[in-house]
C-alpha positions in Angstrom: -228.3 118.1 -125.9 -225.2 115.8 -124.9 -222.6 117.6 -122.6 -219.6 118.1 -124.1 -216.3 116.2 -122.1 -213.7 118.4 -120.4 -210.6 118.3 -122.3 -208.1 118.5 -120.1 -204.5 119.4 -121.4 -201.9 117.2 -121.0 -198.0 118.5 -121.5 -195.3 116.1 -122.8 -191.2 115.5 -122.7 -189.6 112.9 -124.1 -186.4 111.8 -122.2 -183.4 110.1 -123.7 -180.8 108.0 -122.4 -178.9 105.7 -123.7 -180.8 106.0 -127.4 -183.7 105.2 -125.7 -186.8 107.9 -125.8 -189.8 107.7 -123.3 -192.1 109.9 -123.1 -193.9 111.7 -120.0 -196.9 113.1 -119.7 -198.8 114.9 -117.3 -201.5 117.9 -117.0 -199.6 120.1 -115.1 -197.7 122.5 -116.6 -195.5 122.8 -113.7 -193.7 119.8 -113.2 -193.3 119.5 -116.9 -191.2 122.5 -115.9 -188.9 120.5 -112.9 -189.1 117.6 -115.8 -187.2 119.6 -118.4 -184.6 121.3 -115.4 -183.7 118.3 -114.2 -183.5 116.4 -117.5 -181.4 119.4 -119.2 -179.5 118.0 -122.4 -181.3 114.7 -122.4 -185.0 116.5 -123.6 -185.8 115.7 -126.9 -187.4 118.1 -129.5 -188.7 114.9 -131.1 -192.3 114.0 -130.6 -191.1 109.9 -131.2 -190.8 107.8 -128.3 -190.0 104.4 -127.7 -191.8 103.9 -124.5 -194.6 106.4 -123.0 -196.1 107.3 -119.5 -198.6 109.1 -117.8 -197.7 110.9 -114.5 -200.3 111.4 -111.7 -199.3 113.3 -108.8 -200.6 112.1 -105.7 -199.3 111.9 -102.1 -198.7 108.5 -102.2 -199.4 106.0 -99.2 -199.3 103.0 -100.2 -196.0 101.6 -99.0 -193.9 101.7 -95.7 -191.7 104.5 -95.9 -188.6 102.7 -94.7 -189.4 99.8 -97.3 -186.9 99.3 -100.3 -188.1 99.6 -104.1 -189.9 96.3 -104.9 -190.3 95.6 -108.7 -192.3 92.4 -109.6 -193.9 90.7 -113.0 -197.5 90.1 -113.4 -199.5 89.0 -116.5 -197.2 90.9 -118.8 -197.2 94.2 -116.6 -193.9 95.3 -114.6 -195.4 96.6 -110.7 -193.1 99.2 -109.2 -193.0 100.5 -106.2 -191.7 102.6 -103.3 -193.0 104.8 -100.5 -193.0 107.9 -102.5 -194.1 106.3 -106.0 -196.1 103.1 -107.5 -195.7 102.5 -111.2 -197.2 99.7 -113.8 -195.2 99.1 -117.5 -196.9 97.1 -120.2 -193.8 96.7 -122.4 -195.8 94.9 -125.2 -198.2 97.9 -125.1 -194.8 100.5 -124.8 -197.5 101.9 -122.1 -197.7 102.4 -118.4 -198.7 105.1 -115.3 -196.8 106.1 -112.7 -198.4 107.8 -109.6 -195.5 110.4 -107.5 -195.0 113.1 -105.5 -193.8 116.1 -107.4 -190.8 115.7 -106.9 -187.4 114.1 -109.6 -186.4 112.1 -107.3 -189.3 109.7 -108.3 -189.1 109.7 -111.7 -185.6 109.5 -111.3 -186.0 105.8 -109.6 -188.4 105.0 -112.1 -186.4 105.9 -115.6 -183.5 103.4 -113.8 -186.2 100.5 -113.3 -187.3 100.5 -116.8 -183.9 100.9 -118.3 -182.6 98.1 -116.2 -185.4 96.4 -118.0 -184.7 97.5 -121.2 -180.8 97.0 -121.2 -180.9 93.4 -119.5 -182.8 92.2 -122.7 -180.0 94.3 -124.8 -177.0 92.8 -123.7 -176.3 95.9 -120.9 -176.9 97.3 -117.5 -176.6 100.1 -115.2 -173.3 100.2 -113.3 -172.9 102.0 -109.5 -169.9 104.0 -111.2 -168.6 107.1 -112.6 -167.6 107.2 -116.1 -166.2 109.5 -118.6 -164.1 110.0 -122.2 -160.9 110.7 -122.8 -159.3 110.9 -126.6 -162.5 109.3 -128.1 -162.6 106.3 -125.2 -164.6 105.7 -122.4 -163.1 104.9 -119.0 -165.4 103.8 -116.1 -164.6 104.1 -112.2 -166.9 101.8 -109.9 -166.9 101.2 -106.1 -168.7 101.3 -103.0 -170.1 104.6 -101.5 -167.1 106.4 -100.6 -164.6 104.6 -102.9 -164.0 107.6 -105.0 -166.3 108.1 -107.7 -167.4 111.9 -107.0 -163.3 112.4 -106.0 -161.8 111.0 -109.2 -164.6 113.1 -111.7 -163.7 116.2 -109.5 -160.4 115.7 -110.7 -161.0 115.4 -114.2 -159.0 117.8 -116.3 -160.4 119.9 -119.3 -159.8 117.4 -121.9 -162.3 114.8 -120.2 -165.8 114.6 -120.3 -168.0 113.4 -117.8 -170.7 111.1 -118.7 -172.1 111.0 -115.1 -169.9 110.6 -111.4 -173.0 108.0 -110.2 -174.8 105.5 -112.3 -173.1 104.5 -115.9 -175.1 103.6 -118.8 -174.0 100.2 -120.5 -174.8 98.6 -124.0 -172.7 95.7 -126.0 -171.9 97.1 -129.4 -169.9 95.0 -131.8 -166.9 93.2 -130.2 -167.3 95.3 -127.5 -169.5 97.7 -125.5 -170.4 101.4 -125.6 -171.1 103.6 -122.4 -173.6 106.4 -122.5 -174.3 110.2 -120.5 -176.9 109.6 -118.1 -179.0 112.5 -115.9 -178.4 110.2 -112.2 -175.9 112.3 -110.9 -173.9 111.7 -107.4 -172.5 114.3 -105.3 -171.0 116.4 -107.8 -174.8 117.1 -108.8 -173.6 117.6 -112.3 -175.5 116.1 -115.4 -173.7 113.9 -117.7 -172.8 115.3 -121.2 -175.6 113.2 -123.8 -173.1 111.4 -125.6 -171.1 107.9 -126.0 -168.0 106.1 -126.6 -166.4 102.7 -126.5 -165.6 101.3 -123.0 -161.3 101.4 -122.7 -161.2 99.8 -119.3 -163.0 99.4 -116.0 -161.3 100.3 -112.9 -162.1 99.2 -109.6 -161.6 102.0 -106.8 -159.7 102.2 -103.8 -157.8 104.6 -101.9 -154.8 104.6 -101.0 -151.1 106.0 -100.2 -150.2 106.4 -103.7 -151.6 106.2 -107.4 -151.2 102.2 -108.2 -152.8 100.5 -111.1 -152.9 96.6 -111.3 -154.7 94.1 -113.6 -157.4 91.7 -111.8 -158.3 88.4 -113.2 -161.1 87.6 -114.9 -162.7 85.8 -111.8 -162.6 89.0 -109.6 -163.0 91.3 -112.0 -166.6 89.4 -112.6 -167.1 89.3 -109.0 -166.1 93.3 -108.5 -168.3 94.1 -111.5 -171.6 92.4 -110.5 -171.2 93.7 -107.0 -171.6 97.3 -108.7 -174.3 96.3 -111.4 -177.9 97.6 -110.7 -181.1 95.5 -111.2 -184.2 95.6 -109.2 -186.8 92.9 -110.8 -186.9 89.5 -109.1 -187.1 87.7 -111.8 -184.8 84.4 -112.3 -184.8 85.1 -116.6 -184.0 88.5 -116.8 -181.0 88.3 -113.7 -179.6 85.3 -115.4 -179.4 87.3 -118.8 -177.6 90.6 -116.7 -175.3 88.3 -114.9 -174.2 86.4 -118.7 -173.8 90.1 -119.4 -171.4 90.9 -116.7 -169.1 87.9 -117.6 -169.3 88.4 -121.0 -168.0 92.0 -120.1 -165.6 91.1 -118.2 -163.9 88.6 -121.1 -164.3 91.6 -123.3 -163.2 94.6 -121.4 -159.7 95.1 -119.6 -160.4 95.5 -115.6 -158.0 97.4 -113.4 -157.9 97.9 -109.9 -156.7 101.6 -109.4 -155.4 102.8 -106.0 -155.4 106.4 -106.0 -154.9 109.4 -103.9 -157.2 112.2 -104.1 -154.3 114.3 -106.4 -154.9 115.2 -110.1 -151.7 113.3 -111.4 -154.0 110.3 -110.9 -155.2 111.0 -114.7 -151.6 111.0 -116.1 -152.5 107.1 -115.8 -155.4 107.3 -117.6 -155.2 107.2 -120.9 
């Protein structure tokens, strides 16, 4: 008598950002649990998804722990990979595997990779900014570490909401573009609220004396806003299509360069 094959069960989320819905699977129950914390308000009840994964948890040692994420193209599969995760995405099949530690932090890395993917074959990006909506309009706030991202959300007043104080979610819409809630938070260690709105402005951070806002040209608003864009692949195609992107942003979007102090009143400016 044949034996009969171990079923063993697998439990599912599906994760949405930006419109897109990927699944993730995995057999134990209790990181499904840290999946669905850490992704609160971005869990779909849906069973579609766009894109779908399968988690192993392993201890991973397969890379030099000091080494940056390396994300390369071979035979139609994207290759991901960092000391504390290795992942493989067959975009034609909407299939891949990602083997982790236990941990967010991982999948974390790996939701950006593939939507960097995603988006840079869209017409978007992720930016290294906070962003957030005011009277139906979508204001963004990039800069270096320290320029004031986690500051000027802390500030918000009631009538704003945040979309996230780390890593904005970017997508041309019409004549325009449209900026989306995202789960990568920064210090404030707040999720975004799951919603959109139409990009107002971009301002480019600095601190300063006094709360100062001045229009930058095309050419260095371009330059500011690529040195804030985030893409990991090597690949000549895809960088090409994320760096059209950022200039056709830039001819579509005003760009500020706000000077601020860490007060409040900074908002009265932004409008």
């Amino acid at each position: 008598m044949p034996e009969l094959a171990l079923q063993v069960e697998r439990y599912s989320a599906v994760i949405v950002i930006g419109d897109v819905a990927i699944r993730v699977n995995t057999r134990d129950s209790s990181f499904l649990d840290l999946l669905q914390q850490r992704y609160s308000g971005f869990v779909s009840a849906e069973s579609g998804a766009e894109f779908e994964f399968d988690v192993e948890l392993v201890e991973p040692t397969f890379a030099d722990p000091d080494a940056e994420v390396n994300v390369s193209h071979h035979s139609g599969r994207w290759l991901m990979e960092r000391a504390d995760f290795r992942a493989e995405w067959n975009p034609a099949e909407r299939s891949g595997v990602i083997h982790q530690k236990a941990n967010p932090y991982s999948m974390d890395a790996v939701l950006r990779i593939v939507h960097t993917l995603v988006l840079a074959k869209q017409g978007g990006f992720l930016l290294h900014s906070a962003s957030a909506i005011r009277n139906g309009k979508a204001f963004l706030f990039a800069g270096v570490s320290g320029a004031g991202k986690t500051t000027i959300s802390g500030l918000a007043p009631g009538d704003v909401t945040l979309l996230t104080d780390e890593i904005s979610y970017l997508r041309k819409h019409d004549e325009g573009y449209v900026a989306y809630g995202t789960p990568f938070t920064g210090e404030l260690a707040r999720l975004g609220e799951n919603t959109s709105a139409p990009v107002a402005a971009l301002y480019l951070l600095t601190k300063g004396p006094e709360n100062r806002i001045e229009p930058v040209a095309v050419t260095d608003a371009a330059r500011g806003l690529l040195g804030n864009v985030l893409f990991f692949a090597e690949d000549p195609k895809l960088v090409h299509r994320v760096f059209q992107t950022a200039c056709d942003f830039v001819h579509r979007v005003p760009v500020y360069r706000l000077t601020f102090m860490p007060d409040a009143r900074v908002w009265e400016m932004i409008q």
